[in-house]
N, C-alpha and C positions, 0 to 999 in steps of 0.2 A: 504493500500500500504506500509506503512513504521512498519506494523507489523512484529516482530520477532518471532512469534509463530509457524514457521518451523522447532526449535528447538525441539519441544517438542515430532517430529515425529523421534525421534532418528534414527535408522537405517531401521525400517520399513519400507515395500514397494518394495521390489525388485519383488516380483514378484505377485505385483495386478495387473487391466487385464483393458486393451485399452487406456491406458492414453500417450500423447506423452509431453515431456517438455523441454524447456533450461535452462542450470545454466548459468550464468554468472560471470567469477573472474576475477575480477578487480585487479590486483597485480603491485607491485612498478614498473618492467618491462616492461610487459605485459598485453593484456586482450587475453584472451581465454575463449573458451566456447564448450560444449559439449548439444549435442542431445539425448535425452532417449528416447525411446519408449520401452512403459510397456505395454506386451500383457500377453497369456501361456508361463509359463517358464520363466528363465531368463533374465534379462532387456536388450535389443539391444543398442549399438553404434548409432547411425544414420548420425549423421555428429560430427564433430569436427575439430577447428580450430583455431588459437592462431597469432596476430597481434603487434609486439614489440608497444611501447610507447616512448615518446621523454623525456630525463634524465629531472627531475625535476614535470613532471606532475602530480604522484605518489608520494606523500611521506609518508616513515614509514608508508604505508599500504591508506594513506589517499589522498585523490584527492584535486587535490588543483588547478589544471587545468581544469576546465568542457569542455572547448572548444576542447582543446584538447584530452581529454580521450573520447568526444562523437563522436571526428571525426577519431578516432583509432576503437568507437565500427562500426560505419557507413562501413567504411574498411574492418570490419571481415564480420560483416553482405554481404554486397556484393559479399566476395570473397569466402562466403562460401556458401551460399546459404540455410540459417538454414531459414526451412519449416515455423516458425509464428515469432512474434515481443513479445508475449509477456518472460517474463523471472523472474528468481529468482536470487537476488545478492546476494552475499555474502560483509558482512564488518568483518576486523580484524584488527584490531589500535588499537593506546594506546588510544581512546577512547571512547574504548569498555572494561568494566571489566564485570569480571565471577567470583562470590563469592559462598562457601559452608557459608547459613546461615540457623538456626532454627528459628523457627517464628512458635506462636502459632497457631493451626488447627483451621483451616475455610474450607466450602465447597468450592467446586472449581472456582465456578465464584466470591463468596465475597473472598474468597484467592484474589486471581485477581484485583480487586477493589480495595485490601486493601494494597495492595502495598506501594502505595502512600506515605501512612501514617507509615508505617510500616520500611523504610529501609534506610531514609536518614543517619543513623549513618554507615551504610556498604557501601557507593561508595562516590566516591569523586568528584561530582558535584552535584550540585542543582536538587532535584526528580523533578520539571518543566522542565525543560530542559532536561530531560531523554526518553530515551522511555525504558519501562521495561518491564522482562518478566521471567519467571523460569521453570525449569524442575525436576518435583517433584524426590526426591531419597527416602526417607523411612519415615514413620510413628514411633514416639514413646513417653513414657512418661516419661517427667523430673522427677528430685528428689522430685518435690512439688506436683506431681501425675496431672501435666498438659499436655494436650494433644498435642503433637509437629507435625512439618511439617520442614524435613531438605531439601533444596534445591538448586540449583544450581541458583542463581541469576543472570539477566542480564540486565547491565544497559546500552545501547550506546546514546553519543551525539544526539541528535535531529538535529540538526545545522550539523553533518555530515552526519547523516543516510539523509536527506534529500538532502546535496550537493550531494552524490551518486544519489539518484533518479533527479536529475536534470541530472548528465549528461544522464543515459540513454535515458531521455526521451527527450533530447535533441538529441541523435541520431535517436530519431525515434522508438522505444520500447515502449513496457507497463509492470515497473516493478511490478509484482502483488506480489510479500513479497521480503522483506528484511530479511534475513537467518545469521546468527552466522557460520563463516566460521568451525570454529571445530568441529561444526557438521556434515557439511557439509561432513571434514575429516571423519566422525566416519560412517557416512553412504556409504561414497565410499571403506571404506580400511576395517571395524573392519569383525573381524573372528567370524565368526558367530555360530559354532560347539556347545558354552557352553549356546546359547541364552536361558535365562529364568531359571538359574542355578542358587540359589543366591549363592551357596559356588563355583562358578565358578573363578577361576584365573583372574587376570584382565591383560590386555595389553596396553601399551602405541605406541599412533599414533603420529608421530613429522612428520610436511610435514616441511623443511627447501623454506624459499622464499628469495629472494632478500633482502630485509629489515626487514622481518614479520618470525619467525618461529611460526606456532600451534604447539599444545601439548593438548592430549586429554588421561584422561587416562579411559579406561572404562572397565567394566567386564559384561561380556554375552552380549555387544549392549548398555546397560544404563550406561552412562556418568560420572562419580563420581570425575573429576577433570579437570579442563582445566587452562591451561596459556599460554596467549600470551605474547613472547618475542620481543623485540624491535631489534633482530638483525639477520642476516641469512649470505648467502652464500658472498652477495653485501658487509661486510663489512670485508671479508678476501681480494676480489675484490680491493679496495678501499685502504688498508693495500698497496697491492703490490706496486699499482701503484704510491700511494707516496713515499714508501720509493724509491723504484726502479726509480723514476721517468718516470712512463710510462702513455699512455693512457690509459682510463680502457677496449677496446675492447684486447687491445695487456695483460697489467694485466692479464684480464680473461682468454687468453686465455692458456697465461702461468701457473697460478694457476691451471688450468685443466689438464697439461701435466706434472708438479710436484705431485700435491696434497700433502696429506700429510701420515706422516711414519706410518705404522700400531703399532709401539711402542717407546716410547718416548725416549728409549734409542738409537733406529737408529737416530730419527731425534740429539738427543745431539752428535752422532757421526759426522755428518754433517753439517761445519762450515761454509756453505756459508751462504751469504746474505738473498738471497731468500727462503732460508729453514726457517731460523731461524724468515721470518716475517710473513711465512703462517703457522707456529707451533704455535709460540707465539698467533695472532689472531686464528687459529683454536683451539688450549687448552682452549682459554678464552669461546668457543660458547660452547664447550665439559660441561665445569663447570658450563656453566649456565644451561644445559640441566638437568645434574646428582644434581645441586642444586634444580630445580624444580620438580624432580621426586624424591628425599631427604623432600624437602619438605611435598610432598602428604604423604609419606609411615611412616612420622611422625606423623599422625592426626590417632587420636583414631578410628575414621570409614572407614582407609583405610584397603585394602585386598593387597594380596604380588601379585608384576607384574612380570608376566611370559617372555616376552618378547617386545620388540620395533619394532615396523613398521616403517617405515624410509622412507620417500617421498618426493619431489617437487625436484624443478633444484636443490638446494643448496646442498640435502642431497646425490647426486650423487658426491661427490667429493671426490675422492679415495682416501679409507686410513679413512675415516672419518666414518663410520661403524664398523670399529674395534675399532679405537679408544674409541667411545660411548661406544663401548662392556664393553671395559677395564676398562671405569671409572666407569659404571653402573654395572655391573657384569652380566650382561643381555646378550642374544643370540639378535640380531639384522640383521634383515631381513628387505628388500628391497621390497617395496608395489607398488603394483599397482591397481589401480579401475578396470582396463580393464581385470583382469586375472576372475573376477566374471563375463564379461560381454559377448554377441554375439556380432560381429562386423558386421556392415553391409557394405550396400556400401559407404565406409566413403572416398573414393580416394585417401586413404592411402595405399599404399603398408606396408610388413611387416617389412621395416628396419626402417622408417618414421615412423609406432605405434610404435615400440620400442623405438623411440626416444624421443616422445610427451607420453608416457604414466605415468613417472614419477611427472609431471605436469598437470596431467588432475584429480585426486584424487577428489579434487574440487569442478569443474566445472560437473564431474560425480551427485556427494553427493545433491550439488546443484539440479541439474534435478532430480533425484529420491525424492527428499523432496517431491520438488513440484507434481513432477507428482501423488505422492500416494495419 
């Protein structure tokens, strides 16, 4: 149950045959969840549905409310009427780390095994307390002619990965794995055209959340970089509303009918108040984002990234697509899961999935793991 070995089914899967499943995303906000059914062809919609959360429940990606986030899942569940109980979560917190490490070649189950023993110097909690897991990236041999294994490391809390399976099962669910939300992304959004290419381009996926931004960067569908950020949309939110002194519904709602300048020179030209607190806080997310994709394209096994996907509630805030453009030098494009998907009878009209489908990346990725 509190296995993370969902990961390793990267993007695979969209179109194997008879499988139906839920994801579930638990985010600072909200929980929402989506319905997949895997038959011939392209994977179907089947339900989908999204239920806010009371401020505080939620923090930085981590639950700290069971009662509450089980009585928000109980709510969706009823009001959407998703066909079984069982599901796939997703976690993304700060504690949950994603390291590229080398670690000497073993078959694939003593790899596995050997974890243990093998990683305490790469994460920063006690390997007891951990649950662990990896996503091999390539084979090769060191300078002393040993045979290596680079790969993508993943260590989450035990003590969280479990308070998550507490609340769901406190609403009444059976979570059958616990999923690595960025993959999750990489299976809902990654462009699939170069799959199995190694000299293929790589592309970076950022879904922006409330408190959590992912960042997954991958080439052809395999994974080669992830970082999760401690901050998203909720903390330009949060900016307004103090300095402005407002509520954060009224905040947000304003942040959304401003947004910000698509160059840095309109916003210096514009000396109100309110410009100059959602520039300033929006510049700061801008620089962490071009700092952690700076990061990756410095490491001797990275490949050059063609472009950015750009997804969840936070990354819809206008102006803020250009921006990234202009720090990253990147073309930046607007993702959605739902443009690969059939939709079915989901009792969504088309103006309603265009709305939810920026925030469903997910919750899609989610289901597709599973189901495959």
């Amino acid at each position: 149950m509190c296995s993370m070995s969902g990961m390793s089914k990267a993007v695979k899967g969209k179109h194997v045959t008879g499988r139906r499943a839920v994801g579930l995303d638990i985010g600072t906000s909200g929980v929402r969840a989506a319905e997949i059914s895997l038959g011939k062809g392209p994977a179907t919609l089947a339900r989908f549905g999204q239920v806010s959360l009371p401020v505080g429940a939620v923090r930085d990606g981590e639950i700290v409310d069971v009662a509450e986030v089980a009585s928000a899942i109980r709510h969706l569940w009823s009001a959407t009427k998703f066909r079984t109980k069982r599901v796939v979560v997703g976690v993304s917190n700060q504690k949950v780390v994603v390291r590229q490490v080398d670690l000497p070649w073993l078959p694939a189950e003593e790899f596995r095994k050997s974890l243990i023993y093998q990683v305490q110097d790469y994460i920063p909690m006690p390997v007891d307390q951990a649950i662990l897991d990896f996503h091999p990236l390539e084979e090769f041999v060191n300078e002393a002619g040993g045979r290596m294994l680079r790969v993508l490391l993943v260590a989450a809390s035990a003590d969280m990965v479990n308070n998550t399976v507490a609340a769901v099962q406190k609403a009444g669910l059976a979570p059958v794995m616990i999923d690595l939300t960025p993959f999750a992304l990489l299976r809902g959004l990654a462009q699939m055209d170069e799959l199995g290419l190694s000299g293929a381009p790589a592309e970076a996926l950022i879904d922006v959340g409330a408190s959590i931004t992912n960042i997954v960067v991958h080439q052809g569908g395999v994974p080669r970089f992830v970082r999760i950020l401690l901050m998203g949309g909720g903390d330009i939110t949060e900016a307004v509303a103090e300095r402005m002194g407002l509520p954060m519904e009224q905040a947000e709602s304003i942040k959304q009918q401003t947004g910000m300048r698509e160059k840095p020179a309109e916003a210096a030209a514009d000396s109100s108040q309110l410009t100059r607190v959602i520039e300033t806080s929006g510049a700061a997310f801008v620089e962490e984002v071009r700092g952690s994709l700076d990061y990756y394209l410095a490491q001797p096994s990275s490949v050059d990234v063609k472009r950015i996907v750009l997804s969840g509630g936070g990354g819809q805030l206008r102006g803020l697509a250009a921006r990234l453009a202009l720090a990253t030098r990147l073309p930046v494009e607007l993702g959605s899961a739902m443009s690969t998907l059939r939709i079915g009878k989901v009792g969504l009209d088309a103006t309603r999935l265009a709305l939810v489908a920026p925030v469903a990346s997910v919750s899609v990725g989610l289901a597709i793991g599973v189901a495959s």
